[in-house]
Every structure is written in C-alpha cells, then in structure tokens.
N, C-alpha and C positions, 0 to 999 in steps of 0.2 A: 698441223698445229692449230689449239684452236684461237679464232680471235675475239677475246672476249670484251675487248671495247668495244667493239662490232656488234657482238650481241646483246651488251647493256646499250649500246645507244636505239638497237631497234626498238629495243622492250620500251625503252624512255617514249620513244615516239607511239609506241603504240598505246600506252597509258596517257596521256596526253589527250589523246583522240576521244578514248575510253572515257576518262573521268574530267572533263574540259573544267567545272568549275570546283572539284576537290583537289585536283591534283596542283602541288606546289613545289619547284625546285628550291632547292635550300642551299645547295653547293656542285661543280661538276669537278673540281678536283679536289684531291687526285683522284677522286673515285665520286660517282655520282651516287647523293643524300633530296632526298624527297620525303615529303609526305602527303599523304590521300585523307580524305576525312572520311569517316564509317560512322553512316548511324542509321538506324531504323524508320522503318515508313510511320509511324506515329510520333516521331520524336520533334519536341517544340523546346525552343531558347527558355530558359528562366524557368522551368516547370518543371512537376515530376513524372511528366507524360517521356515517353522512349526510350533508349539512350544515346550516347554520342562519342567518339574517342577520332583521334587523330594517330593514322599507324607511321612512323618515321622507317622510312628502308636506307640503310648505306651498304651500296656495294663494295663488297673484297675486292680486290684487283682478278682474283680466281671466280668470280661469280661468271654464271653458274653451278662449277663444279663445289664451290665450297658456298656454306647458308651465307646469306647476307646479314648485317646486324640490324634487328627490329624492335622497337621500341614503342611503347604505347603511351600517349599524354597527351597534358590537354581533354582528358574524359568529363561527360556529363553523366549525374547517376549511375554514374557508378562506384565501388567502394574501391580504396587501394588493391586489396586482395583479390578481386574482379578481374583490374587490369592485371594483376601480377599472374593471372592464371590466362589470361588470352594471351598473353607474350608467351608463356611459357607452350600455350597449345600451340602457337603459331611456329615457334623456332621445332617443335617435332612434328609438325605437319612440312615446314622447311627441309629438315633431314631428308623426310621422305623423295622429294623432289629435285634430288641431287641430279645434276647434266641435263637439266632443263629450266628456260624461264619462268618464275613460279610466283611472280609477285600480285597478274591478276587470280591467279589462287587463290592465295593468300588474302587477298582482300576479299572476294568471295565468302572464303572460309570465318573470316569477323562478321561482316553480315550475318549470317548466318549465324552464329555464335550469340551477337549482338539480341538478335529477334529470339532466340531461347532463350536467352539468361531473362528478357523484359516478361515473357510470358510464363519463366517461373516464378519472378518476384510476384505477377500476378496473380496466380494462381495459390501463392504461398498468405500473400494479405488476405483471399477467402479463405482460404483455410482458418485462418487465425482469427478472422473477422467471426468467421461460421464457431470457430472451438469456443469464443469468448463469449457467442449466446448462447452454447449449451452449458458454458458452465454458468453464466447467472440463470439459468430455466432450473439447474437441478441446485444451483442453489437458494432459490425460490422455492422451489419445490420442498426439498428436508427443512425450510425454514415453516413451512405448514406444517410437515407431517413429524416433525422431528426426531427424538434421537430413538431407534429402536435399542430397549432395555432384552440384554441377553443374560442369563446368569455368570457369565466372565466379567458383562459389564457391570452388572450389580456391585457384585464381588468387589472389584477395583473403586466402585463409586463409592460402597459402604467403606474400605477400609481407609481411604484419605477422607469423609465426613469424620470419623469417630476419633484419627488423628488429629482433624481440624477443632473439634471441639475437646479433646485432651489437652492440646498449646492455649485455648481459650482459658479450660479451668484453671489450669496452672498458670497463665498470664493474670486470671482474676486474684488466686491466692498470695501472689508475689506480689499485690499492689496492696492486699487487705494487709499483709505483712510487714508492708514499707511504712503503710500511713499508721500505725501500732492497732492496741485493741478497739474494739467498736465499743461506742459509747450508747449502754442501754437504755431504752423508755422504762419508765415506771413501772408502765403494763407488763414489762417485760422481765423487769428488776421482780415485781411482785411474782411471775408465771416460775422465775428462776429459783426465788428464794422466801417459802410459806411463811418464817418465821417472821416476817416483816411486817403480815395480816395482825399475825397474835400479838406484837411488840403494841402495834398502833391501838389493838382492844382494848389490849392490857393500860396503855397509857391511859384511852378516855375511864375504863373502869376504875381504875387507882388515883384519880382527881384527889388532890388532900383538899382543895377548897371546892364547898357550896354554892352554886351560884343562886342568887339572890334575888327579887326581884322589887324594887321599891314603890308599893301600891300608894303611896300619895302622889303618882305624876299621875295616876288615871281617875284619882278623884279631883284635879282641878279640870277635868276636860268638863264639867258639872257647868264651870263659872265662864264661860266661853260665852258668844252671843255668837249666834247666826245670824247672819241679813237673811230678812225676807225674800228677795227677791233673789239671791243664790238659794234660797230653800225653794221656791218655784221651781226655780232653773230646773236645779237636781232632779224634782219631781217632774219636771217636763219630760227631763231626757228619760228618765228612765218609763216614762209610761211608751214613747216614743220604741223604745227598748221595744 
C-alpha cells in the first residue's frame, strides 16, 4: 500500500532545498498547500521587462496518483488569459505524470513556458513596430504618387461628380424658387423687351412742348466787370498750360 504522506513529505523536503528563497508553506493540513515563485531571467519589479506569477500546489490525500490542485496568481505581465492558459497547460502536463512526484516538473515546465510566452510578445511588438513603418512608407509613398486613374475608376468617379453636380443644380433651383422671381437690370429689362427702346423714342420725338431758350441772360454777361488781376491769373495759368 502506498504511503503517500511519505511521499508528499519527501517532495516537500526536496523543494525546499531546490527553490530555498521561492518556495513558501501556506498550510500542512490536512493535506500540504504551497507556493513557488516562476519568473524569467530578465524579469525586474514595477517594469515591463520579463514576467512573474506565483504557482500554488495543494496536495489530494491520493497525490501522487491523482493531479494535485494548481493555481496561478499573484502574476506580473501577464494578461488574465495568459495565466488562465498556463494553469490549464500545467494540470495536462499534470495528467500526464500520474504515479509520480511531478511538482519540480511542473515548475520547470512555467519557466519554460514563462521565457516563450516573453519572447513572443517580443517578437510580436517588432513585428508590429516593423508593419506600422511600412505602412506610414507606402502611405507616404501613394501620398506622392497618388491615385492611379483606371477606366473602372474613371467610370465610378465620373458618375458620383455628375450626380454631385445634379443635387447642386437642383439645390440652386429650389432656392431661386423659394426667394420668388429675380428682379431684372434695365440692361436686362431692355435685352428682354425692345418695345421699351421705341416707347422711350417715341416719348422724346412726341414732346407737345418747345423748349426755349431765353437769350437776355447771355446779353447781361456784356455788363459784368472782371478784375484785372483774375484776368492775369487766368492768362498766367493758361500760358503755364
């Protein structure tokens, strides 16, 4: 039969040794609960350099034949969904390890896990770094050379101008409409309507009165006196002239 307090207490001991400043007892009944800290060789406190998570083991009474309960928290940089996927790779890496101590596995296997997932996100922010200057180069680029004109483009370009300028006219007509008719020029009254030329002839020809001109106001200009020296003036300026 086997004794499995006996074999969790060795593993305890032997994890102890192993991980002296991650490993921490948390409870030893009825069944011994720990956790180990897991992080990468670049990972620093307060940054977004590595990552970091805290794995909790609680042994079954049947461990090792039955998986232990693992649990992930306590993570730096990483997303919910991060942990919720190394819990989940860790309890079917656990399955596999049935009738055997498997916890420095296990923690092996987050290392491990840990230093992938860092060097994808690394690898994922070049990428994205690298896509977001190709796409401002080309779109630099079409902002010089611009839109190449195909006959489909044409096509589609001509036919929303020629609607664009249809809703124009017709927004023009529906205003000329609203404010009533236009109020013509002269020049325009006359261009419209000839009979307006001959009314006005007609008027000055059909005068019933003479006009007159009364020539004794230009025989008193006779009795006028000039000053001399405005008759100088005059003849000064205009020799000047």
């Amino acid at each position: 039969m086997t004794d499995y307090k006996e074999e969790q207490r060795n593993e305890i001991e032997a994890l102890e040794s192993i991980y002296p400043s991650e490993f921490s007892i948390l409870e030893e009944e009825p069944c011994y609960s720990f956790s180990i800290q897991v992080k990468t060789d670049d990972f620093q406190e307060d940054s977004e350099e590595g990552a970091m998570c805290y794995l909790t083991f609680t042994y079954v009474p049947t461990y090792p034949d039955d998986v232990p309960v693992i649990e992930v928290n306590m993570y730096e940089n990483l997303d919910d969904s991060d942990a919720e996927q190394l819990q989940a790779d860790l309890a079917q890496l656990a399955s596999e390890n049935l009738g055997m101590v498997m916890v420095f596995t296990l923690v092996s296997a987050a290392q491990d896990w840990l230093a992938k997932h860092v060097e994808d996100m690394k690898r994922k922010e070049e990428e994205d770094r690298e896509r977001k200057i190709r796409e401002a180069e080309e779109a630099e680029r079409k902002r010089f050379e611009g839109t190449r004109v195909t006959v489909e483009s044409f096509i589609s370009w001509k036919a929303a101008f020629d609607a664009e300028m249809l809703a124009l006219k017709k927004q023009q007509m529906m205003k000329e409409e609203a404010s009533g008719p236009k109020k013509l020029t002269g020049r325009e009254l006359f261009e419209k309507d000839t009979s307006l030329i001959q009314s006005d002839m007609k008027f000055l020809q059909d005068g019933e009165e003479e006009v007159k001109v009364d020539e004794s106001l230009f025989e008193e200009l006779d009795d006028l006196q000039i000053d001399d020296e405005l008759a100088e003036e005059s003849s000064g300026d205009e020799m000047i002239k």
